[in-house]
C-alpha positions, 0 to 999 in steps of 0.5 A: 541565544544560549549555546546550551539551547535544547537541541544542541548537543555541541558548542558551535565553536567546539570541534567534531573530534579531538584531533581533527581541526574544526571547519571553516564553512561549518564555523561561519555558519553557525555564526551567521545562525547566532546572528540571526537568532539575535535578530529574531531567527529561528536557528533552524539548519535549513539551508534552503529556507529564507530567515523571517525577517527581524521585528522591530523589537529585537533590533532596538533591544540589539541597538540598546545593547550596543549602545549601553556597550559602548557607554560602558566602554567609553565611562571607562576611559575616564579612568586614569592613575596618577603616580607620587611626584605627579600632577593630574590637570582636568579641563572641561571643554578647555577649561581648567577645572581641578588638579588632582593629586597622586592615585586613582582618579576618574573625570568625564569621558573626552571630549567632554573633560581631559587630564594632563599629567605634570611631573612636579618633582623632577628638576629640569634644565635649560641652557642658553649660550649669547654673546652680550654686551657690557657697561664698558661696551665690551663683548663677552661670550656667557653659558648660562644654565638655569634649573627649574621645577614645576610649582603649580601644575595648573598654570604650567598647563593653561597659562602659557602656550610655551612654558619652557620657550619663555623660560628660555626668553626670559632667561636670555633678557634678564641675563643681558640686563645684567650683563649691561649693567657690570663692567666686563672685569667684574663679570670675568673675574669675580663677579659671576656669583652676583650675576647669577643672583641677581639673574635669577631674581628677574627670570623668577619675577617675569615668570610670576608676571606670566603666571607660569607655574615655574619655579627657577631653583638655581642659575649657573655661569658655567662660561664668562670670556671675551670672544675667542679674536681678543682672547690673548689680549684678554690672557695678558690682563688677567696676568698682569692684574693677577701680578699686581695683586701679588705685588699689593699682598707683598707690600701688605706683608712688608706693612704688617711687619714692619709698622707693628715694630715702629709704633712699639718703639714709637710708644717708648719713646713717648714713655721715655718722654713721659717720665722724664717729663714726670721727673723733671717736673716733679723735681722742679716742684720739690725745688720750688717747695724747699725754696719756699720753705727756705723764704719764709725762714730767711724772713723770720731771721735773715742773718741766721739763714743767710750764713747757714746758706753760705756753710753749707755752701761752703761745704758742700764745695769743700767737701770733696777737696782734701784740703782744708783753709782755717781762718785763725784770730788775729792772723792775716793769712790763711792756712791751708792743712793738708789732711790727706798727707796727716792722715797718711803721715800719722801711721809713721808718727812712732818712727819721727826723729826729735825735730820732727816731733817738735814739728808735729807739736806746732801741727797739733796747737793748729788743729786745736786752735782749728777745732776752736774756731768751728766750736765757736762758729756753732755757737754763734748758729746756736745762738 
């Protein structure tokens, strides 16, 4: 019933005065006089007369009310915000039904449809640290670190009970798959980078194969060494296989300096060879030419061309000797005429004495009859 009814001069939740505080008794009666007026009272102040009893009617319009209250309260309840990198998952009767992007949304009531909210965006880690055993039967102690994401909101929510324990455990068995097939060195030195490849390659396929929405954006080795009961002997290696390597990129230095220098001098060498080759063989070939040309004339005349051969032969061997041999007619020997003494003795010819200059007279008659001879000798060749 309305407060304003006629009759009512006051709010029965209003005080008596301004200052005095309302009392308790009088505000629980008139609560019990409003109840009873919603169940078809009269109101009345009466406080010896008995309320009628409530009719039929008015308490099913009371229990309509209430019932239309609480649906209305219960539709709301639906009504739920999803915020930007997130994921809404609805499910009817636990059944996956639609995934709904950021903003407002409403589905039906619980227990009738539900909602879970995945976060997609955010980058989540997950860190397994075993001790596995290598190819070469040798223990190594690993620290592997995996981040991941949420690619479909809808499997991680429906397809797997534990989606982060089996990222866990398919991690763990596909490292030491891994593992198993590499030699411990490999592993320990520079090798990590391809593990942590080909690890992540496995984990993102038994993933897929459980349809777990999961997406394995990197895997990290963060920790690769033998048991801490091995670990000197393991230090001592790592030493020597690092002085070896030093001692191999010396010896590769050395290489590089020296081998450029040898195949430098190698190829003058053969250079060297090569244009010997070319002069003697071209030399070889003129030679060959002139004494064919030499042939064919000494066919034509043979006399001519064998005494022409024995002069220049002649003079080219006495040509650097100062002396000179003359063959005269009708003499049985040879003379021999220093020229070099002439030729010195000619600039003190003013100087001779009469018997000198009668020795000089017989010089010359044997110089002319030498002239003579050579004159004679040209002819014959012209002839």
């Amino acid at each position: 019933m309305p407060w304003n009814e006629p009759g009512k001069d006051k709010d029965p939740w209003g005080q008596r005065n301004n200052d005095a505080p309302p009392d308790l008794d009088e505000l629980l009666n008139n609560l019990k006089k409003k109840f009873n007026g919603l169940l078809g009272g009269s109101g009345g102040n009466n406080r010896g007369t008995t309320p009628p009893a409530a009719t039929p009617g008015n308490i099913s319009k009371l229990i309509s009310f209430v019932v239309i209250a609480l649906l209305i309260v219960w539709g709301l309840t639906g009504i739920y915000i999803v915020d930007e990198g997130w994921r809404g998952v609805e499910s009817r009767f636990g059944a996956k039904t639609r995934v709904t992007l950021s903003g407002p949304h409403w589905h039906l009531p619980y227990p009738i449809e539900d909602v879970e909210l995945v976060n997609v965006s955010e980058i989540r880690t997950a860190r397994k640290d075993s001790k596995m055993l290598t190819r070469d039967e040798n223990i190594v102690v690993m620290s592997l670190e995996v981040q991941y994401n949420i690619k479909n909101a809808q499997d991680y929510a429906f397809e797997v009970r534990g989606p982060e324990m089996t990222l866990e455990q398919a991690a763990e068995s596909s490292i030491r798959e891994v593992v198993g097939n590499n030699d411990m060195d490999l592993i320990i030195t520079e090798g990590r980078a391809v593990i942590a490849s080909d690890t992540k390659a496995i984990i993102q396929e038994i993933l897929d194969s459980y349809k777990t929405g999961i997406n394995v954006i990197t895997v990290n080795i963060g920790e690769a060494q033998p048991p801490e009961e091995v670990q000197e002997a393991f230090e001592d290696a790592i030493k020597a296989r690092e002085d070896e390597q030093r001692i191999i990129n010396q010896a590769n230095a050395y290489r590089n300096d020296v081998v450029p220098k040898a195949r430098g001098d190698a190829q003058g060498l053969i250079e060297n060879a090569e244009a010997y080759k070319t002069r003697v063989v071209k030399s070889a070939e003129g030679e060959t030419s002139r004494f064919n040309q030499l042939l064919a004339e000494y066919q034509r005349a043979p006399e001519v061309t064998r005494e022409r051969l024995y002069i220049d032969t002649m003079e080219s061997v006495l040509r650097r000797s100062p002396k000179v041999m003359i063959d005269v007619e009708n003499g049985n020997n040879l003379m021999f005429l220093p020229l070099d003494q002439l030729l010195s003795g000619s600039a003190a010819a003013p100087n001779l004495t009469g018997q000198q200059a009668g020795e000089g007279s017989d010089t010359n008659s044997i110089m002319d009859e030498f002239n003579r001879n050579v004159s004679r000798s040209r002819t014959r060749e012209t002839r």
